[in-house]
C-alpha positions as CSV (number, residue, x, y, z in Angstrom):
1,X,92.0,169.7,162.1
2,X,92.6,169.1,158.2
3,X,89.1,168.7,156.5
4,X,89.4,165.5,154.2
5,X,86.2,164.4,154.0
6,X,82.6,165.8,155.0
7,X,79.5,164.4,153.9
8,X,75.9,164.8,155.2
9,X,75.1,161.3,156.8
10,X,71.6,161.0,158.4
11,X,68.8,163.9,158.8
12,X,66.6,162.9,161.9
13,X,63.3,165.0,161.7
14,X,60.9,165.4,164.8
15,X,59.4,162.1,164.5
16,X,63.0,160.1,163.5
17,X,65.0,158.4,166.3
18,X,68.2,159.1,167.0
19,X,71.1,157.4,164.9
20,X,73.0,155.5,167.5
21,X,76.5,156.7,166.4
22,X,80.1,155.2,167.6
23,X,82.1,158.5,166.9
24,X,82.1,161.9,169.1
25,X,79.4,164.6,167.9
26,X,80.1,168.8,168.4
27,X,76.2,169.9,168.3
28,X,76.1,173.9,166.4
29,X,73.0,175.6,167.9
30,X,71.9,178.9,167.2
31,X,68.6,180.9,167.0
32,X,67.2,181.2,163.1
33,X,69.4,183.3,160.6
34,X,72.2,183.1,163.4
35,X,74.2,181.8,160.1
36,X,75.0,178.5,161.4
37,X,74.8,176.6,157.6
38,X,76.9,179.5,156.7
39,X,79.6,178.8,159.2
40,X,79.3,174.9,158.9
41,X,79.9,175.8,155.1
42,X,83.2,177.5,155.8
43,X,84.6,175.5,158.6
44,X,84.3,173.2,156.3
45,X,85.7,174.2,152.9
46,X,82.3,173.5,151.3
47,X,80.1,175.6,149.4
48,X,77.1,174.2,149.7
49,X,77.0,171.5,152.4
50,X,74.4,172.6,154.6
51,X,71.8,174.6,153.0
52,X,72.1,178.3,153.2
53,X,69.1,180.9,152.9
54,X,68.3,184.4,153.3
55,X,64.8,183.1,154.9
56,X,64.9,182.4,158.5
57,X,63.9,178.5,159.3
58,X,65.8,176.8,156.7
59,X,67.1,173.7,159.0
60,X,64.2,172.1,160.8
61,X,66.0,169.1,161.1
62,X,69.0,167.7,162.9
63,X,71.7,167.2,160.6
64,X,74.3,164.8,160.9
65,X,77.3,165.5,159.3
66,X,80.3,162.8,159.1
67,X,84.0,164.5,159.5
68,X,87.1,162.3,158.6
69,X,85.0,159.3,159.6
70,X,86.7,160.7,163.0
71,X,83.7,162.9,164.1
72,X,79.9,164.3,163.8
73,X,79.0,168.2,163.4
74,X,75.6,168.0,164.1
75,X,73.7,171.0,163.2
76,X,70.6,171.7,165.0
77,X,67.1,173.6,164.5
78,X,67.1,177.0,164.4
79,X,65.2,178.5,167.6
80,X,63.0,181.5,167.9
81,X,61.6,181.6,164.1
82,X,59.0,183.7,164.8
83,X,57.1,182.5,161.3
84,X,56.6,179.1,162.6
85,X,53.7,178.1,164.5
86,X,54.0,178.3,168.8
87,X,53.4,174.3,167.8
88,X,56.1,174.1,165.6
89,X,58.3,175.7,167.5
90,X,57.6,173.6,170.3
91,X,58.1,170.5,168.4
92,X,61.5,171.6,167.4
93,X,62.3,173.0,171.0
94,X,61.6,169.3,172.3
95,X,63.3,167.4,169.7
96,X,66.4,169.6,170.2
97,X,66.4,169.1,173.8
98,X,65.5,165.2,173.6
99,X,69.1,165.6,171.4
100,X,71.1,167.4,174.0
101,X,70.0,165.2,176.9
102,X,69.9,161.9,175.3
103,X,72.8,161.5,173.0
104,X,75.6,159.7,174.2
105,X,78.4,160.9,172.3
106,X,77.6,164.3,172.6
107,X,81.1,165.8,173.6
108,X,80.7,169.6,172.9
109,X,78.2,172.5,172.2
110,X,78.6,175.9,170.3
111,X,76.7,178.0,170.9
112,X,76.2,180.7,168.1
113,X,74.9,184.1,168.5
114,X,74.5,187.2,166.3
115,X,77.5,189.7,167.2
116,X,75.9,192.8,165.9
117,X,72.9,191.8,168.7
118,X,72.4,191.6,172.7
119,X,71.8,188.0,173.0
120,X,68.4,187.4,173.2
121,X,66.0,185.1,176.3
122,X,66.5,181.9,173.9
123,X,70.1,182.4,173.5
124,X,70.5,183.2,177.6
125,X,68.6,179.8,178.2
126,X,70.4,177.9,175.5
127,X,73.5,179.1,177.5
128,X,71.8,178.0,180.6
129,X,71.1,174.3,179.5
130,X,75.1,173.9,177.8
131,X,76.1,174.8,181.6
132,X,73.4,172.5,182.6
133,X,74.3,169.8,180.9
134,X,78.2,170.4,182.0
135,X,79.5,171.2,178.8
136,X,81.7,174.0,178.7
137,X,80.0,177.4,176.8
138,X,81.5,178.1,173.4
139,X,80.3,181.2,172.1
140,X,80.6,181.7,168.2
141,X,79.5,185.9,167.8
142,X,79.2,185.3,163.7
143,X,78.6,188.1,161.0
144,X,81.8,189.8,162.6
145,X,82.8,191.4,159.7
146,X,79.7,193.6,160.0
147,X,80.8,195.8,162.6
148,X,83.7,198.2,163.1
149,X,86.8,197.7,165.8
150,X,85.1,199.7,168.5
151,X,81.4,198.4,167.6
152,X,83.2,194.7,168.4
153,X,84.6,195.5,171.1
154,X,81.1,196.8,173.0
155,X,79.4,194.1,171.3
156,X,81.7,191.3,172.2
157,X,81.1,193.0,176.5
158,X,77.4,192.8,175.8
159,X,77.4,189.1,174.8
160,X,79.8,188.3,177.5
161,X,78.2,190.1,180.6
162,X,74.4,189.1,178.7
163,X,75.5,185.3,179.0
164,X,77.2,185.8,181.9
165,X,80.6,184.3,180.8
166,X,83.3,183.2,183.3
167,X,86.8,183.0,182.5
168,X,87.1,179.7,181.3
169,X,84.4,180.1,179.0
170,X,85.1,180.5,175.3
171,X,84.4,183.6,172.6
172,X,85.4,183.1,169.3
173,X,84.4,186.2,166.6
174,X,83.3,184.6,163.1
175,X,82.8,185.7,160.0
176,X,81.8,183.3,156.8
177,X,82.9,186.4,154.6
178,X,86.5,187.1,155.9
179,X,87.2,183.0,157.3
180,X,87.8,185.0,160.9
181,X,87.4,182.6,163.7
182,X,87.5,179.3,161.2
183,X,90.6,177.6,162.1
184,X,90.1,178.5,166.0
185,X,86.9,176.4,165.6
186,X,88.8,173.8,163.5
187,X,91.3,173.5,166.8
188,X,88.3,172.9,168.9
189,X,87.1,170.2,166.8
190,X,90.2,168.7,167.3
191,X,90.4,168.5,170.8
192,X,87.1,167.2,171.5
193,X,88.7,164.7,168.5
194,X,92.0,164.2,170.5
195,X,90.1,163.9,174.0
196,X,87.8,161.3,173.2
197,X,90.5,159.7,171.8
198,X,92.1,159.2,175.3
């Protein structure tokens, strides 16, 4: 897919209903600091599209971004910020899964995990509720250009046999810093593009 145009459309806090859109939407979940506005940014080609920060809890809203007018990237809450209240993080838990389960154009989930890390409880049941839901699991292991060849390689195991991954199940390394993994992602988008298309 060819990035022409991308432009953040509607923000839906925990209160805000739903936009009712007409186009397919590709949900980006991840647990805080995951780098998920870092990777939106760079699948992308935009600097500073969805807001970036070094503090943990920076999205705490859904974010829907428009794509070509030919799709949504809809960049969810991060989970599991541990400076939020149990409350808070409840609230955000719920309004997330009130997404997942209620939109109808939801066509795929990616799922994006830390590869320097075992994934954690939140990330196994995040991985749980995409099988749930019968979406296929798309892992995206970012901040890959912080470890060495034979560090990936153990790492990449971990997250596999952690998430218990079957063969049909997707891993894609990324890294914001080195564009590794961006235009596998960009093919994805596409096909969920092409296949609603049909």
């Amino acid at each position: 897919m060819v990035i022409r145009s991308a432009s953040l459309e509607t923000v839906c806090g925990i209160t805000s209903d739903l936009p009712r859109n007409q186009l397919p939407e590709v949900a980006f979940s991840g647990r805080s600091n995951v780098g998920k506005s870092s990777l939106i940014n760079t699948v992308l080609s935009r600097k500073a599209l969805a807001r970036t920060s070094s503090v943990p809890g920076k999205t705490q809203t859904l974010n829907f971004y428009n794509i070509n007018d030919e799709l949504y990237l809809v960049d969810l809450p991060g989970y599991g910020y541990t400076q939020a209240s149990k409350s808070v993080n409840e609230k955000w838990g719920k309004m997330i899964e009130c997404y997942l389960r209620e939109s109808e154009m939801l066509s795929a989930i990616f799922l994006l995990v830390d590869m320097r890390h075992a994934p954690t409880k939140l990330d196994i049941a995040m991985a749980e509720t995409i099988r749930f839901l019968e979406f296929q699991l798309i892992v995206l292991a970012t901040k890959a250009d912080k470890l060495k060849t034979n560090e990936r390689k153990k790492n990449i195991a971990l997250i596999e046999k952690t998430l218990s991954m079957r063969e049909d199940d997707i891993l894609i390394p990324f890294s914001s810093v080195t564009k590794e993994g961006k235009e596998e992602v960009l093919d994805l988008l596409s096909q969920v593009k092409e296949e609603e298309q049909l």
